[in-house]
C-alpha positions in Angstrom: 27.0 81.7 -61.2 29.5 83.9 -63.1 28.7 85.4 -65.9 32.4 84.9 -67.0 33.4 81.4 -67.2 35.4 79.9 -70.0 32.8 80.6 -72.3 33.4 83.2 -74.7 30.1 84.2 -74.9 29.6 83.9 -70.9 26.9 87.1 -71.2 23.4 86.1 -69.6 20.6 86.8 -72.1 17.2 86.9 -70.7 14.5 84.2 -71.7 11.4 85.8 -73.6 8.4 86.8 -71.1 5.6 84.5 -71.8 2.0 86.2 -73.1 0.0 84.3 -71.1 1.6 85.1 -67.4 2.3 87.3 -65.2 6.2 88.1 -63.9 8.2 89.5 -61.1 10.9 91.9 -62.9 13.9 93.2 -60.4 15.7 96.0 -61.6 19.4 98.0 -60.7 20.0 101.4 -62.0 23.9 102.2 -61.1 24.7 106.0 -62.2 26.9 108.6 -60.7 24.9 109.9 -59.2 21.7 107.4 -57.7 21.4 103.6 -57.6 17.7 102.7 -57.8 16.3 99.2 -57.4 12.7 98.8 -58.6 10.6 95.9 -58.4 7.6 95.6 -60.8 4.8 93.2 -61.6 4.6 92.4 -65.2 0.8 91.7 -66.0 -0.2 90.4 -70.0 -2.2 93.0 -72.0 -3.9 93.6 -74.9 -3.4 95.1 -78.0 -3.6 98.3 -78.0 -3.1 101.6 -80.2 -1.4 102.9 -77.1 2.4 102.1 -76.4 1.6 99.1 -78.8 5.2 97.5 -78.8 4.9 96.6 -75.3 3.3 93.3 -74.1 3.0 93.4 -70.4 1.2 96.0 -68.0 3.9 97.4 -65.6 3.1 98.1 -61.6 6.0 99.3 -59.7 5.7 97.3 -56.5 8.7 98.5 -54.4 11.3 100.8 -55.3 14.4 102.1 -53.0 17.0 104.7 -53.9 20.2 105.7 -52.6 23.0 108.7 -53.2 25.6 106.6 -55.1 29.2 106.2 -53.8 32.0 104.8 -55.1 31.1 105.6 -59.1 32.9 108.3 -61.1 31.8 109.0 -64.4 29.9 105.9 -64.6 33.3 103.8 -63.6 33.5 101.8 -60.5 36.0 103.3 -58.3 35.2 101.8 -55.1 33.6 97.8 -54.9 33.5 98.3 -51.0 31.1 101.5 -51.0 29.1 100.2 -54.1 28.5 97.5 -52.5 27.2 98.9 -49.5 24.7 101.6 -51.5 23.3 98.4 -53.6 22.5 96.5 -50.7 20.4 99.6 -49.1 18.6 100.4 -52.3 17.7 96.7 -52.9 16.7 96.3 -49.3 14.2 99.5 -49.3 12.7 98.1 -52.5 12.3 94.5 -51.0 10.4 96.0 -47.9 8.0 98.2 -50.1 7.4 95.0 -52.4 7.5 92.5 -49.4 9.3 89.9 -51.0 13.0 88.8 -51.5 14.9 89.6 -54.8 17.6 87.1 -55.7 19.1 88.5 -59.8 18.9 91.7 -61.5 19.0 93.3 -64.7 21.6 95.6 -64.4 22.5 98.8 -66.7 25.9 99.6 -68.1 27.6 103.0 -68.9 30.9 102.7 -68.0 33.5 100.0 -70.5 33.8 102.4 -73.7 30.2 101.2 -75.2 31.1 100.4 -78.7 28.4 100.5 -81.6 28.8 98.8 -84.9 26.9 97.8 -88.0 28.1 94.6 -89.4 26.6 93.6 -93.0 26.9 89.8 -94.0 25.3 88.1 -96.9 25.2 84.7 -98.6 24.3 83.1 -101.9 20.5 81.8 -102.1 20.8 81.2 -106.1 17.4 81.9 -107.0 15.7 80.5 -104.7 13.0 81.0 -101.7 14.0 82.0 -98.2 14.1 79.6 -96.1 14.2 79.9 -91.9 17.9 77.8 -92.6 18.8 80.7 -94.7 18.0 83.3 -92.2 19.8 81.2 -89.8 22.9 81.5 -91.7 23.0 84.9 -92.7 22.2 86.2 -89.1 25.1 83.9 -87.7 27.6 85.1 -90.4 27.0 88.5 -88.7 27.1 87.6 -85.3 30.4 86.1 -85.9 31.9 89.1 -87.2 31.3 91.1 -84.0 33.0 88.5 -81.8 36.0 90.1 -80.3 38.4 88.4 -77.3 38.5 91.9 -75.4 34.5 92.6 -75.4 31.4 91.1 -75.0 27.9 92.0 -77.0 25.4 93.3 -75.1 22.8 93.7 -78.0 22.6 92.7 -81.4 20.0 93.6 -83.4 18.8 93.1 -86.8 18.4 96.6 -88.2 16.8 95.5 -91.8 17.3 92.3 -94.3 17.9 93.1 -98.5 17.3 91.0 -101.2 19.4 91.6 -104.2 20.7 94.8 -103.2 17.3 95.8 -102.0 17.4 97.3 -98.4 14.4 97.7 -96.1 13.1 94.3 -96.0 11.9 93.3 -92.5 10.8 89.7 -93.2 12.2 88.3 -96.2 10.8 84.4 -95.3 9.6 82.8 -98.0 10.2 85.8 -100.6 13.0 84.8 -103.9 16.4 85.9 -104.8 19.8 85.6 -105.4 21.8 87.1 -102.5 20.3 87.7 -99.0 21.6 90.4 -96.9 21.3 91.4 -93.3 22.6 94.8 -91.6 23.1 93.8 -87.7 23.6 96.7 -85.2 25.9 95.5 -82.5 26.5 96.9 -79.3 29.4 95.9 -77.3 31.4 96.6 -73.8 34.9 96.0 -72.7 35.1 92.8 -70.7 36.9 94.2 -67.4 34.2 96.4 -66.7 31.3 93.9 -67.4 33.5 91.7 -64.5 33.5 94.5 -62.6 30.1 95.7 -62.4 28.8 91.8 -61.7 31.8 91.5 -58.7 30.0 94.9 -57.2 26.5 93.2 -57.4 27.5 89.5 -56.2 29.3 91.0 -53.0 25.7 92.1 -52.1 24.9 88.1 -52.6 22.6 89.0 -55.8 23.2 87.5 -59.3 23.0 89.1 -62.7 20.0 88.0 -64.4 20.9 90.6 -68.0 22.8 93.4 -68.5 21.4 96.1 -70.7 23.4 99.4 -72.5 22.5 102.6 -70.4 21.6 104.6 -73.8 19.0 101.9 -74.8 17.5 101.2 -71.1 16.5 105.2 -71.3 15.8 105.4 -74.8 12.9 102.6 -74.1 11.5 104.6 -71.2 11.1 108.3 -72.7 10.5 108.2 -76.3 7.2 107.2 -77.5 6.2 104.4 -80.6 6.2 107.0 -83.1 9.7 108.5 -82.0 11.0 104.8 -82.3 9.8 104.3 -85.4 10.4 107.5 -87.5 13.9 108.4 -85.9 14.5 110.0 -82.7 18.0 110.6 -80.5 17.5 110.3 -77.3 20.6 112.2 -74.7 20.1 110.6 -71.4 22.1 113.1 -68.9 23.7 111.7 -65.9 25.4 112.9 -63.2 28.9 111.6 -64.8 28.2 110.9 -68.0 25.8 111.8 -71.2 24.7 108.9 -73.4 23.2 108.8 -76.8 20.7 106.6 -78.3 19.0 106.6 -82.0 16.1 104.9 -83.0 14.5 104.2 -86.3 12.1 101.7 -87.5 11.5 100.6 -84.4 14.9 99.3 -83.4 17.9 100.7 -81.6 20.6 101.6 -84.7 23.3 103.8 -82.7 24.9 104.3 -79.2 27.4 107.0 -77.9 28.5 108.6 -74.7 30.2 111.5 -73.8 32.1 112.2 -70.6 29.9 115.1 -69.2 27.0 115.2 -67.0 25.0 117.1 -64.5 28.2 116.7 -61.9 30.6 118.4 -64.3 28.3 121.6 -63.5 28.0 121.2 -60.0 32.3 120.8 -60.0 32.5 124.4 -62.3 30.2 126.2 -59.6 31.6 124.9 -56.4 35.2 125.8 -58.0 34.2 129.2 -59.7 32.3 129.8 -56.7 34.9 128.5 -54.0 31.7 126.8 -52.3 31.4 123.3 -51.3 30.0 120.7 -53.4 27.1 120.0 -51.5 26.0 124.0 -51.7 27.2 124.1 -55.3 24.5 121.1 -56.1 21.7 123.3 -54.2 22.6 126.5 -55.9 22.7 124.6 -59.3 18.8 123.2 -58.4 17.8 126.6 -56.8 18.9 128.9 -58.6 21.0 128.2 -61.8 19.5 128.5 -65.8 21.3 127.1 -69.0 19.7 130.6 -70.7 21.1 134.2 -69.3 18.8 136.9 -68.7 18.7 140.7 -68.1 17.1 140.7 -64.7 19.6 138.2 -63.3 22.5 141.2 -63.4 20.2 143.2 -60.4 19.3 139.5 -58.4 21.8 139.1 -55.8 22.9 135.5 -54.5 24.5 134.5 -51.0 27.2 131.7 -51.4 28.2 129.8 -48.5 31.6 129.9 -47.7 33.9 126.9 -47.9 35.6 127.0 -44.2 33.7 125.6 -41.5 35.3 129.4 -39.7 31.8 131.1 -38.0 33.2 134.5 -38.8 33.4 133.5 -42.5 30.1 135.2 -43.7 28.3 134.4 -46.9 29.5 136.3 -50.4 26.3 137.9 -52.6 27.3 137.6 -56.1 25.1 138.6 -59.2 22.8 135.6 -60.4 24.1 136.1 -63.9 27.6 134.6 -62.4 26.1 131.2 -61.7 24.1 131.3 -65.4 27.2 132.2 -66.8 29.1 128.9 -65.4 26.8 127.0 -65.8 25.9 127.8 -69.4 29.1 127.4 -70.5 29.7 123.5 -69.3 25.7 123.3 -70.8 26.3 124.6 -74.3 29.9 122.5 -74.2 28.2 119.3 -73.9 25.8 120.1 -76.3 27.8 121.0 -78.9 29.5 117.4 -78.3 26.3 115.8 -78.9 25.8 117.7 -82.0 29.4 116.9 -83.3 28.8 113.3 -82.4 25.3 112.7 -84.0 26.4 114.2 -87.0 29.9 112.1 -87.4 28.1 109.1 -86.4 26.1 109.0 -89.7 22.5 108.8 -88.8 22.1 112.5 -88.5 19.5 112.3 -91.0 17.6 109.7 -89.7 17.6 111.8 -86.3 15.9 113.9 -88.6 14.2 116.9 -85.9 13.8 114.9 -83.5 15.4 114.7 -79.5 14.4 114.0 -76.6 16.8 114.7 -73.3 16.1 112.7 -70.3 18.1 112.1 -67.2 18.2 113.8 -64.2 20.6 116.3 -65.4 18.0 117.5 -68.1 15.6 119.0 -65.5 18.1 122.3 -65.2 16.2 125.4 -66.1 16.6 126.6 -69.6 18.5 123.7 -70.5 15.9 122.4 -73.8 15.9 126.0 -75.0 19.6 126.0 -75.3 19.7 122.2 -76.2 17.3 123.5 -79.2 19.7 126.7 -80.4 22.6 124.4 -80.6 21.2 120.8 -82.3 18.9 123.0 -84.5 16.0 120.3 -83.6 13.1 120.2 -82.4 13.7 119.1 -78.0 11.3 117.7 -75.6 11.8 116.7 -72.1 11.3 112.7 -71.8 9.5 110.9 -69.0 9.1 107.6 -68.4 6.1 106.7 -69.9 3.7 103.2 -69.6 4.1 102.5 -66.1 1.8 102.6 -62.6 2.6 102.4 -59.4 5.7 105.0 -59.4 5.5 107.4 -56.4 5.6 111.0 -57.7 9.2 111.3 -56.5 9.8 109.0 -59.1 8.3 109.9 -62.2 10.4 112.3 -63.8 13.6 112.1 -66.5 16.1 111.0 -63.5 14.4 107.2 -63.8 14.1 106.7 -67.0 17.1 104.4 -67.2 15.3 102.4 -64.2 11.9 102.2 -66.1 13.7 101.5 -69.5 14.9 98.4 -67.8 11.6 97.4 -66.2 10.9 97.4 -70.1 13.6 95.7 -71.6 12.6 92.2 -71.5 9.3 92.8 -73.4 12.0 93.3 -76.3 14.7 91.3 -75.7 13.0 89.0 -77.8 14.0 90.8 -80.8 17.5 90.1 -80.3 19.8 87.7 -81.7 23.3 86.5 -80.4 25.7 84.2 -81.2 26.6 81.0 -78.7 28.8 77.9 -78.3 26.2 75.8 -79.7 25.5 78.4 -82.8 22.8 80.8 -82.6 20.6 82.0 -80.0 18.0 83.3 -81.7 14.2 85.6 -81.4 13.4 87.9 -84.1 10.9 90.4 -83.4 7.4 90.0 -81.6 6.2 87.6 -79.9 3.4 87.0 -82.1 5.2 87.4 -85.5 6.3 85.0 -88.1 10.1 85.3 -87.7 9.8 85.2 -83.9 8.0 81.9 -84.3 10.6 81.0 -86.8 13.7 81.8 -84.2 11.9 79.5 -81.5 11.6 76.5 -83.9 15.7 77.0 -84.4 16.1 76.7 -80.7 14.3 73.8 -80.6 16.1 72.1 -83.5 19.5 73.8 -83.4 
């Protein structure tokens, strides 16, 4: 079914996992540079002091990866070749898992990712809050964000207020005169969200959700304290670099810049004048984000370009390929910085990033990274899971595990509909999440 009828608000939102179950959770990471299907088993858990936000054990169960072709920059350029990579990915992860996967939650990058706060509030006169009142507050918000162009992804309640007081997280049954709600809203243009469920129908799958790129990774490789302090997290790609900030628990800001881990293999195999494929080994082999003394004196053979015999290898100094590559690395850095710090929440990054991505793992890079935000940097992981192979457990599948993740908190999102307002707001165990499923039910 398409996701894009006449509806206006044709976007698939996920149904809340139930506590009591277990469930089968399929998974497609599209990047520049991979597609990764994973397939996990979603077990109930226990509290617990550790990762206590999530409510399901995760076991990866199969998981297949493939070189990606036909993306650039995180924009389908080719259905035909996308199509092919998806259905190879999806088919390795079916064999490892032994069963047969029929929808997906699927990331986004590409579309211009757009991130708003809208603020709405309404008249209570005096008195108490009621689950009505939340229900018109949070729909006067909703309806702001609705544009004919682009869909909403994610919308999140960031924090209520009650007479101009901000911070409240559950204002039922509290007094006042004016209730207030800030609602973070994260939204894509409309052609690409069409494009990106075309590539995965032609492989005869269906979208189950669609989930931001910068919030997928930011669930994956930043840990409960992160979240709920402030923390940026920079995912980096192979085409592009996206931003996520967290605070109180809740995604407040998303960004992306047009860099990533392939811009650096381009500037070697050009300054260089090496293929690409030798340019990608040099930059894992041998390249550094920091220069150093010694790598004047360390001499490195570039293949040539030609496929000539009696072209022989050049040496050049290993301080030419730091060079390069520092330069595109300190670029893109100082992009992030400019953007975190016109996007507003610089302060409530406070000290705090973590890079992840597959593009983070160059040497040097979190030293630099650290010189140019002025923060405190750590490498991010994903983090909560079993079952990944060792292949699989470092910053380059975050944005996989992150969706693996997602639907223990899609629950704490609320969107707008036909009908009014599709509501869950917070845990599963909390009062207001109770309160959005008795507006379902009645609404």
């Amino acid at each position: 079914m398409s996701l894009f009828g006449s509806s206006h608000f044709g976007l698939p939102r996920l149904k809340p996992l139930s506590s009591k179950r277990s469930h089968i959770v399929s998974v497609l990471d599209i990047g520049s540079t991979k597609v990764v299907c994973m397939i996990g088993r979603l077990t109930p858990r226990e509290e617990s002091q550790i990762l206590p936000g999530r409510t399901h054990n995760i076991e990866i169960i199969g998981i297949g990866h493939q070189r990606s072709r036909g993306i650039k920059t995180g924009v389908i350029a080719d259905l035909d070749a996308l199509e092919g990579v998806i259905r190879l990915a999806v088919d390795a992860a079916e064999r490892m898992a032994g069963l047969t996967v029929e929808s997906l939650i699927v990331n986004l990058t590409a579309g211009r990712l757009g991130s708003d706060i809208y603020t709405a509030t309404i008249d209570l006169g005096g008195q108490e809050v009621e689950l009505n009142d939340l229900k018109k507050v949070l729909s006067a918000a909703c309806q702001q964000s609705l544009r004919q162009d682009r869909s909403v992804l994610h919308s999140l309640a960031t924090g209520f207020s009650l007479d101009g007081e901000r911070g409240i997280r559950d204002p039922l049954a509290m007094y006042g005169d004016a209730l207030g709600v800030d609602m973070h809203v994260v939204t894509a243009e409309r052609s690409a969200l069409k494009n990106l469920e075309l590539s995965v129908n032609r492989a005869h799958l269906s979208v189950e959700g669609i989930v931001a790129t910068p919030y997928a990774s930011g669930l994956a490789a930043l840990v409960d304290d992160e979240v709920e302090l402030g923390c940026a997290a920079i995912d980096m790609g192979g085409g592009t670099t996206t931003i996520s900030v967290f605070a109180e628990g809740k995604l407040v800001h998303t960004d992306a810049v047009g860099l990533g881990g392939h811009h650096v293999t381009t500037d070697l195999a050009r300054g260089l004048s090496t293929r690409i494929e030798d340019a990608e080994r040099l930059k894992v082999v041998h390249a550094s984000a920091l220069l150093n003394s010694s790598d004047e004196r360390e001499l490195i053979s570039i293949p040539p370009i030609g496929e000539d015999d009696r072209d022989q290898p050049s040496q050049v100094p290993r301080a030419l390929v730091s060079r390069i590559v520092s330069a595109r690395i300190e670029e893109t850095m100082e992009l992030i910085r400019d953007r975190i710090q016109r996007s507003g929440f610089s302060p409530i990054v406070g000290k705090r990033v973590v890079l992840t991505g597959g593009a983070s793992q160059l040497t040097g890079l979190a030293e630099v990274a650290r010189r140019i935000l002025a923060r405190n940097v750590r490498i991010g992981r994903p983090m909560g899971v079993s079952g990944l192979p060792t292949a699989a457990k470092g910053p380059a599948f975050s944005t996989a595990v992150g969706l693996m993740i997602y639907p223990q908190v899609a629950d704490m999102e609320t969107h707008a509909s036909q009908s009014g307002l599709l509501m869950s707001l917070g845990g599963n165990n909390s009062r207001i999440a109770r309160m959005g499923q008795w507006l379902k039910e009645s609404f």
